[in-house]
LOMARVO-116234 format. One record per residue (C-alpha): residue in one letter; x, y, z. Coordinates in steps of 0.001 Angstrom, whole numbers, padded with zeros to 6 digits, always signed. Layout:
N
aXYZ;...
END
This chain:
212
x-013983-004900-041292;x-014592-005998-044890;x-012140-003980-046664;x-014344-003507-050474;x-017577-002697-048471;x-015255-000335-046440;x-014347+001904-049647;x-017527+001262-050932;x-019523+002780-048456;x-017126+005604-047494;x-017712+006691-051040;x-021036+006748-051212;x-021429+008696-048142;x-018953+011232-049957;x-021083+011324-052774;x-024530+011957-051259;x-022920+014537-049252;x-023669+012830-046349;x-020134+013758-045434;x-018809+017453-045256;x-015382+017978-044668;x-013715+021642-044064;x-011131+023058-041992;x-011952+026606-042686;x-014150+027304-040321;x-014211+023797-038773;x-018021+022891-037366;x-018169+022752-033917;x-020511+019385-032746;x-022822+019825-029773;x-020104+018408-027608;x-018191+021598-027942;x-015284+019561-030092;x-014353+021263-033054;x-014071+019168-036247;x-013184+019202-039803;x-015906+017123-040415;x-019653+016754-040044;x-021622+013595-040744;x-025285+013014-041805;x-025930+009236-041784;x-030001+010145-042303;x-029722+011455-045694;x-028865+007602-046721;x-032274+006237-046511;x-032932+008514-049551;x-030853+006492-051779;x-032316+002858-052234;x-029369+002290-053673;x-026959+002982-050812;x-029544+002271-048022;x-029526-001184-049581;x-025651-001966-049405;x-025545-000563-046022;x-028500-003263-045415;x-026402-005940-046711;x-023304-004923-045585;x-024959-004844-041862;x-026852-008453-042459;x-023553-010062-043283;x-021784-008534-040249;x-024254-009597-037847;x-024360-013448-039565;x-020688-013551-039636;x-020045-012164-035742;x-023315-012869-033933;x-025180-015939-035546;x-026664-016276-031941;x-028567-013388-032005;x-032410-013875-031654;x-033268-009470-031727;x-031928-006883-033977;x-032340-003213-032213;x-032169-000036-033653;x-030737+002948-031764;x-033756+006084-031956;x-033879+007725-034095;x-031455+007199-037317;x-030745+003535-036540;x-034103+002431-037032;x-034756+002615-040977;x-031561+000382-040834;x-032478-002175-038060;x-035672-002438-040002;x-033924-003878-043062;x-031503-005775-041332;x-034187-008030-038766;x-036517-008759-042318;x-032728-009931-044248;x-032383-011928-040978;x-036409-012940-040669;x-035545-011907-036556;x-037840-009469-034404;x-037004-006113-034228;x-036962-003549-031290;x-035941+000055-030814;x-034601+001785-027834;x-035093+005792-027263;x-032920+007862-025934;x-034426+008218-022560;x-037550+007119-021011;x-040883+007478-021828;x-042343+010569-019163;x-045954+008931-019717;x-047674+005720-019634;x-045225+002749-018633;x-042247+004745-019132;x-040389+002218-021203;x-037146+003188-023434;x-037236-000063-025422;x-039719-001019-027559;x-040932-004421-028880;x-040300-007919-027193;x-037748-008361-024974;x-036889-011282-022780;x-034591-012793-020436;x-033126-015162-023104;x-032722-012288-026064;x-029249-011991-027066;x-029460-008249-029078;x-027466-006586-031353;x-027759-002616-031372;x-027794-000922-034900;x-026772+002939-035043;x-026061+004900-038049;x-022619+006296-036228;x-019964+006500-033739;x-019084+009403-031685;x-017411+009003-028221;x-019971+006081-028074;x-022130+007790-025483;x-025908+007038-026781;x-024999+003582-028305;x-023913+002488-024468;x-027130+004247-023214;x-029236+002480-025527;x-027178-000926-024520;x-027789-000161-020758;x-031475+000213-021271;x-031689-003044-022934;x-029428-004879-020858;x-032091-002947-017567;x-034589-004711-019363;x-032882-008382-019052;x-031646-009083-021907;x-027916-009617-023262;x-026217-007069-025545;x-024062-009097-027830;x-022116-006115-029458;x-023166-002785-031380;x-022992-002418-035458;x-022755+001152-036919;x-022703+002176-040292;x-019780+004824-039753;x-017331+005402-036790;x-015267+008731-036152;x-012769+006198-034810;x-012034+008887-031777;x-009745+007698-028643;x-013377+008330-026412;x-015129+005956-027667;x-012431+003163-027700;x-012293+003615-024098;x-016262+003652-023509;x-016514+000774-025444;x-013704-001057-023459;x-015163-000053-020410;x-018708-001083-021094;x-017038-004337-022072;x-019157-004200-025470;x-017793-004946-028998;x-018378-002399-031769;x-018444-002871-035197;x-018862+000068-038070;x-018926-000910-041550;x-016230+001830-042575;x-014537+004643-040325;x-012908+007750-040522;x-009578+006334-042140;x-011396+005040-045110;x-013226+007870-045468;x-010496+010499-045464;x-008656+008336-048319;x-011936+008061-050291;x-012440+011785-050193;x-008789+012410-051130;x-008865+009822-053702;x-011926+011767-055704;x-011443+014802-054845;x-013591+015704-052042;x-010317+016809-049790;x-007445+019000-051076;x-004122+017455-050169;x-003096+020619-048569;x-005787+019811-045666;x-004812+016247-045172;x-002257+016900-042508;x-004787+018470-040101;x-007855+016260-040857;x-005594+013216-039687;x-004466+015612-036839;x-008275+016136-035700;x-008799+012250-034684;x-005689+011555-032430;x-006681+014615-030079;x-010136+016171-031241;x-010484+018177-028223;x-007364+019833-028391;x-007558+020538-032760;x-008367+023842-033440;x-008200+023572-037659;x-005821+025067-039903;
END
């Protein structure tokens, strides 16, 4: 991880409000886990400004890691906008994979070109417990092709999705992560000091966190 594009990004997230963070009442994500934070990576393709440094942030990455990679895929729905930019930086074809099958026509969950040769890299906007990412690598890997790794804009950095990701035996990538984020937000304001303790708290054991 590139430690400038790291703050950079964590920041802007912060400062499109792309990020919320509050302990009092925490939100509660559709997993049931309760967090003192909730993340909304789509609002960045409304800012040319940040959509374009996640772009390049994401290009360089993939160049720097994966300079075998013949197909840049975006993960339905928000990783699309941003596998878009990155295959035209990288002039390489582009597919996208849904979340589940097609119930009509061929029933395909990947879309575009795919062959037996393709060696992909998977573009989402962030990291959970990893659990659609590794869906979306399965259905490209279904379709014969070879998933080199997985890039995400953000990653919650939770002890889930290290473990998925080890046991899928697939390499993931995020251009910043909770850490940076949580010193970002305390550096500018967006976090009292008071709250610090428990936000930490929240990653090592977000099941078990109930807030302040």
């Amino acid at each position: 991880m590139n430690e400038d594009i790291a703050n950079l990004i964590a920041s802007d997230l912060l400062d499109i409000n792309a990020v919320t963070l509050r302990t009092t009442p925490p939100f509660t994500w559709a997993s049931g886990i309760k967090a003192p934070i909730y993340t909304d990576n789509r609002l960045t393709i409304a800012y040319p400004r940040v959509r374009e440094q996640i772009a390049v942030g994401l290009t360089r990455t993939i160049a720097e890691q994966y300079p075998d990679a013949t197909v840049i895929g975006g993960v339905a729905t928000a990783g699309i906008p941003h596998a878009t930019l990155v295959a035209a930086n990288l002039n390489l074809p582009l597919i996208y994979v849904r979340a589940k099958p097609k119930d009509h026509g061929q029933g395909k969950q990947t879309e575009g070109k795919l062959t037996a040769t393709d060696k992909v890299v998977l573009i989402d906007d962030l990291i959970s417990t990893g659990g659609s990412v590794l869906n979306a690598a399965k259905a490209v890997q279904a379709a014969g092709a070879t998933v080199l790794g997985i890039c995400a804009i953000f990653s919650y950095q939770l002890p889930d999705a290290t473990r998925n990701f080890a046991e899928a035996g697939i390499n993931l990538t995020s251009l910043t992560d909770y850490d940076h984020l949580i010193n970002a937000a305390v550096a500018h304001g967006h976090l009292p000091s008071s709250e610090l303790d428990s936000v930490r708290q929240w990653r090592q054991d977000p099941w078990q966190w109930t807030g302040q």
